[in-house]
C-alpha positions in Angstrom: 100.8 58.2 39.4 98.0 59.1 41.6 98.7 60.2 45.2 96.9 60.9 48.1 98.6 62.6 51.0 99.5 60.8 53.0 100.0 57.8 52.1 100.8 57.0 47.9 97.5 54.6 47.1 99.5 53.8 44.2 101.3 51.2 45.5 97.8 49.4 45.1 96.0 49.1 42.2 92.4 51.0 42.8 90.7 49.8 40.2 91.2 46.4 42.1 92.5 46.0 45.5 90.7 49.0 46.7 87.3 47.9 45.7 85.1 46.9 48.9 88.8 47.5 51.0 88.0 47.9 54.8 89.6 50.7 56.7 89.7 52.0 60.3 91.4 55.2 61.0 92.1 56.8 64.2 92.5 59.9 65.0 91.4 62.3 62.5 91.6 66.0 64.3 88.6 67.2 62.0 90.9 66.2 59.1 89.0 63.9 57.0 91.7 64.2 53.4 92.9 61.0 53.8 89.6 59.4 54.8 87.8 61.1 52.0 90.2 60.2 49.3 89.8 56.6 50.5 86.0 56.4 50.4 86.3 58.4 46.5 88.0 55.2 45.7 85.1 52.5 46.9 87.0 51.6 50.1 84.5 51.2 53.4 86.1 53.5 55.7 85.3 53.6 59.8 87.0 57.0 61.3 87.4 57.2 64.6 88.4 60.4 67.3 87.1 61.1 71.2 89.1 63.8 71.1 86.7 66.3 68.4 84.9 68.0 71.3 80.9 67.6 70.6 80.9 65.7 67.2 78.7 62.9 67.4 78.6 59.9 65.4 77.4 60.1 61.4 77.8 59.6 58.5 79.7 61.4 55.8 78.1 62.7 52.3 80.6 60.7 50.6 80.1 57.6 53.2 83.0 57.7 55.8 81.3 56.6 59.2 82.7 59.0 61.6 82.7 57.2 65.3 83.6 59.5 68.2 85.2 56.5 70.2 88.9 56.1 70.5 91.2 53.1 70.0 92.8 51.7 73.0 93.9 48.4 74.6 91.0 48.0 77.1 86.8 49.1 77.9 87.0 52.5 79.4 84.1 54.4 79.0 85.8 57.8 81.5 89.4 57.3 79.9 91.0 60.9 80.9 93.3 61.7 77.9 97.3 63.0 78.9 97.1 67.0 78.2 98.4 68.0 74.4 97.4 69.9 71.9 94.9 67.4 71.1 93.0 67.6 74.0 93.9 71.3 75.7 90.5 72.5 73.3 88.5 70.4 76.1 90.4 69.6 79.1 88.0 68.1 81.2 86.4 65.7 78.4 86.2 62.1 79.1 86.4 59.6 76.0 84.8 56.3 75.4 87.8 54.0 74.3 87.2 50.5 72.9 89.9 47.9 71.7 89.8 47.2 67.8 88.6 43.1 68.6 85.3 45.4 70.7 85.0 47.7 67.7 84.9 45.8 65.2 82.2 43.8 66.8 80.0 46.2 67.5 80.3 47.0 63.7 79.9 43.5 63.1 83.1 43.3 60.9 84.0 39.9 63.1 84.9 38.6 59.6 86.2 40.6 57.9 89.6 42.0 57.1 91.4 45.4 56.9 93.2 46.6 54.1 94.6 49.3 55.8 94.6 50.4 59.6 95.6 53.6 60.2 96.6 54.9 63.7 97.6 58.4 65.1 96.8 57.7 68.5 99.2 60.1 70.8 101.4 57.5 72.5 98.2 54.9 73.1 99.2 53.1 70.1 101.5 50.8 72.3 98.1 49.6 74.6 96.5 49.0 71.4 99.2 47.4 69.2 99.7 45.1 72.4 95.6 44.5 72.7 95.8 43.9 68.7 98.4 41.3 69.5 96.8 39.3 72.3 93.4 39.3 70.6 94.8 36.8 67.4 94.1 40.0 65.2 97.6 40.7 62.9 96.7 38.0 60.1 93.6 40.1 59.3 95.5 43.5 58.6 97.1 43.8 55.3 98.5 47.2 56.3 99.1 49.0 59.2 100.2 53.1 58.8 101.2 54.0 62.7 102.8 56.7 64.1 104.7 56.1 67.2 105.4 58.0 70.2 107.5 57.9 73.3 107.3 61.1 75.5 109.5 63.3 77.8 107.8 61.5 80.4 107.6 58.1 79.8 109.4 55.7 82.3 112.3 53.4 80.9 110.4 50.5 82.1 108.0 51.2 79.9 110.1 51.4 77.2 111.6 48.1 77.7 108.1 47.0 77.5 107.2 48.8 74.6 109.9 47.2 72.9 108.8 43.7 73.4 105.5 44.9 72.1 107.4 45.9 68.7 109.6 42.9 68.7 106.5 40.5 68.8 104.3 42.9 66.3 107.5 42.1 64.0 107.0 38.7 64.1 103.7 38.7 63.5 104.7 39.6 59.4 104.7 43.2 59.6 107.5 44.5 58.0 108.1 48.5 57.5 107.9 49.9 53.6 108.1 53.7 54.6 108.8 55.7 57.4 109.4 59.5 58.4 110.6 61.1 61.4 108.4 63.5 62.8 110.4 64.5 66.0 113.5 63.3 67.6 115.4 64.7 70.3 117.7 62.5 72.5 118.1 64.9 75.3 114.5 65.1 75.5 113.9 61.5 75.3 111.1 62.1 73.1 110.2 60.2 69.5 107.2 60.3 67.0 107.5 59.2 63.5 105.1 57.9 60.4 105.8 54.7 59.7 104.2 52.2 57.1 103.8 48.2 57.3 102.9 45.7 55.0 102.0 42.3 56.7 104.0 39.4 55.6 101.7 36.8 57.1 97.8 38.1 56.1 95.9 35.3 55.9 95.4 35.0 52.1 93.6 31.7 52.7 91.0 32.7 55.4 90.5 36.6 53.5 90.3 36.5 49.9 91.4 40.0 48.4 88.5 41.1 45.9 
């Protein structure tokens, strides 16, 4: 069994499925393993992270397409990240954020599907899920490896919001295969864990799998 952190590509056969797959990952956090591994395997793999200071857009040696753009649920060309970690390297950076319907556009993927999306996206993955939604785009994921965040800070409203964003992604097919909690603290109301979906209604009919 072959397995590549950090998700096991096993549960696909590579000498098949993975041939010619389509994958978009955000963020990376100069951390290209999983990216890499994919591209070793034939996939077509788009990475994506504003957050990488000065790294500008190329082109791997082994042919992952690095974009410094971020995923997000609207056009925002001076989007001011919250302060973590992430972005403490260079606080007063601005990103360029697109939603995935813009992206893959401008890639001219307008037809095609995605084996796997892959998001790490620091609590934005709820704008983008949501943008994902109201742009028709669920039956062309296969896949979807998320992690999900709620902060110290984050309003209960919002959270009631957020989960009618996961109620109605659930209903759109995606059902959960994996998961691992990351952080959890109730008295700090804060969450982030991995978690893995297969889609339940990809449109076979519309995307033939090579």
């Amino acid at each position: 069994m072959k397995r590549v952190s950090p998700v096991n590509i096993s549960k696909l056969d590579p000498s098949n499925d993975w041939k010619m797959a389509l994958m978009e990952i955000a963020t990376i956090n100069y951390n290209f393993l999983f990216d890499d591994a994919m591209a070793e395997l034939g996939c077509e793999v788009h990475s994506f992270d504003p957050s990488m200071g000065n790294t500008m857009e190329h082109v791997r040696p082994n042919g992952v397409h690095f974009h410094p753009i971020g995923i997000g649920g609207s056009t925002n060309d001076l989007f001011s990240p919250r302060n973590d970690r992430y972005t403490k390297k260079n606080p007063k950076q601005v990103w360029k954020v697109r939603t995935l319907r813009q992206i893959m556009e401008s890639l001219g993927h307008q037809d095609k599907y995605f084996d796997i999306l892959k998001m790490d996206i620091e609590y934005y993955e709820w704008e983008a899920l949501e943008s994902i939604l109201k742009d028709n785009l669920t039956a062309r994921i296969r896949q979807l490896d998320i992690e999900f965040h709620i902060f110290p800070d984050t309003s209960n409203t919002k959270i009631a919001n957020f989960l009618k964003i996961y109620q109605t992604f659930k209903e759109a097919g995606f059902r959960r295969y994996a998961s691992k909690m990351n952080y959890y603290k109730t008295n700090e109301k804060r969450i982030q864990t991995d978690c893995e979906y297969v889609n339940l209604k990809f449109d076979f009919n519309k995307y033939q799998v090579l």
